[in-house]
C-alpha positions in Angstrom: -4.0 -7.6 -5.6 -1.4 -8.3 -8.2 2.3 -9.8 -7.9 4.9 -7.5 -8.9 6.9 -9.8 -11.0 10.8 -9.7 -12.8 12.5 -11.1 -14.4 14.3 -13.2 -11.3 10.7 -14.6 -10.5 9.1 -14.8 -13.9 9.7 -18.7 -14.6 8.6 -19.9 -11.3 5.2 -17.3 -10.8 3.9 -17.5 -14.7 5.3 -20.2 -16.5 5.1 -22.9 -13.8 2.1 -21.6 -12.2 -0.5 -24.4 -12.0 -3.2 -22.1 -12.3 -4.7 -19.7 -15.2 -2.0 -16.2 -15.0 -2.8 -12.7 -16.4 0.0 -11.1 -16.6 0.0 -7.1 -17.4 2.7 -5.3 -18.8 2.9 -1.4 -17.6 4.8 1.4 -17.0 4.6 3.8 -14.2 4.4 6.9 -16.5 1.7 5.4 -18.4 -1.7 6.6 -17.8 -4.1 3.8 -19.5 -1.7 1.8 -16.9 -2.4 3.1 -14.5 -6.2 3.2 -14.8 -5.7 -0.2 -15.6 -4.4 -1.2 -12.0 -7.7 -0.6 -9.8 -9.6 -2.9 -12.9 -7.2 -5.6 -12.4 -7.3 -5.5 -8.2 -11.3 -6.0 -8.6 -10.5 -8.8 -11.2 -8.2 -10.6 -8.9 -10.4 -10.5 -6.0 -13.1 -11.7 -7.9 -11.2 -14.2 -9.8 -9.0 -15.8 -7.1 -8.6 -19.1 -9.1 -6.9 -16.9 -11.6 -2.8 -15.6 -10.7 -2.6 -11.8 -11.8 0.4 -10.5 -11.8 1.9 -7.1 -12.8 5.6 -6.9 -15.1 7.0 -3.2 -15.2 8.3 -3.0 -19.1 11.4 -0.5 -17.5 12.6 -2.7 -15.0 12.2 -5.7 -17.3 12.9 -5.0 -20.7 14.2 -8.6 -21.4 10.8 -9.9 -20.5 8.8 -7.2 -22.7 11.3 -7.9 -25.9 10.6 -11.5 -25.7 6.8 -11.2 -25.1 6.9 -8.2 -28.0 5.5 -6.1 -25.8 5.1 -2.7 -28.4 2.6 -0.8 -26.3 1.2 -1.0 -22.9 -0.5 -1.7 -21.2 -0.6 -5.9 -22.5 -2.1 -8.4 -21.0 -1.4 -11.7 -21.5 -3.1 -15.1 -20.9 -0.9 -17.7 -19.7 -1.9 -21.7 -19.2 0.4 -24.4 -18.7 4.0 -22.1 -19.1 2.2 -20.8 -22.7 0.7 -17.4 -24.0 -2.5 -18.6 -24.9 -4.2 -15.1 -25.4 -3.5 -11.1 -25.4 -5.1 -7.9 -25.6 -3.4 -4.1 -25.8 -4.9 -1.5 -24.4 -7.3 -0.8 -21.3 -9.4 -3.7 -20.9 -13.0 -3.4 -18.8 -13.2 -6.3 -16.2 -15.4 -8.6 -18.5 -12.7 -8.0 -21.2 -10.8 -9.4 -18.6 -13.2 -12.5 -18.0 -13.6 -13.4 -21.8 -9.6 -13.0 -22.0 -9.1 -15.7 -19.4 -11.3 -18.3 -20.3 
């Protein structure tokens, strides 16, 4: 299952996570989003060397103008405290897998 992340916890779950994070960008109104969610539980519990994590664009506006977020939902590939890859849009779960490695 993903971590609900803010802006309060971003530094400390994504960009000094050890590990591979996937961080999705959503909205609760937003209906790719939402089918997005149950694609992204599966991924996680197959993937559990890989943090997934879920940023709500209204509650965090900061973090969505300084990723650029434009539309959602976006997914982002971070390694090592950098975005390393990104895709917009509902994404299958091996969209997901070629994403992250």
């Amino acid at each position: 299952m993903a971590l609900e992340i803010n802006k309060s916890n971003f530094s400390a779950e994504v960009l000094e996570a050890k590990e591979t994070v996937l961080a999705d960008f959503w909205a609760p109104w937003c209906g790719p989003c939402r089918m997005q969610a149950p694609v992204l539980d599966k991924f996680a519990e197959a993937n559990p060397d890989i943090k997934v994590v879920k940023i709500n664009v209204d509650d965090n506006q900061e973090l969505a103008m300084q990723f650029k977020i434009t539309s959602i939902p976006s997914l982002i590939v971070f390694k090592n405290g950098k975005a390393v890859n990104c895709a917009v849009g509902l994404q299958s779960k091996g969209a997901l897998e070629d994403l992250v490695r």
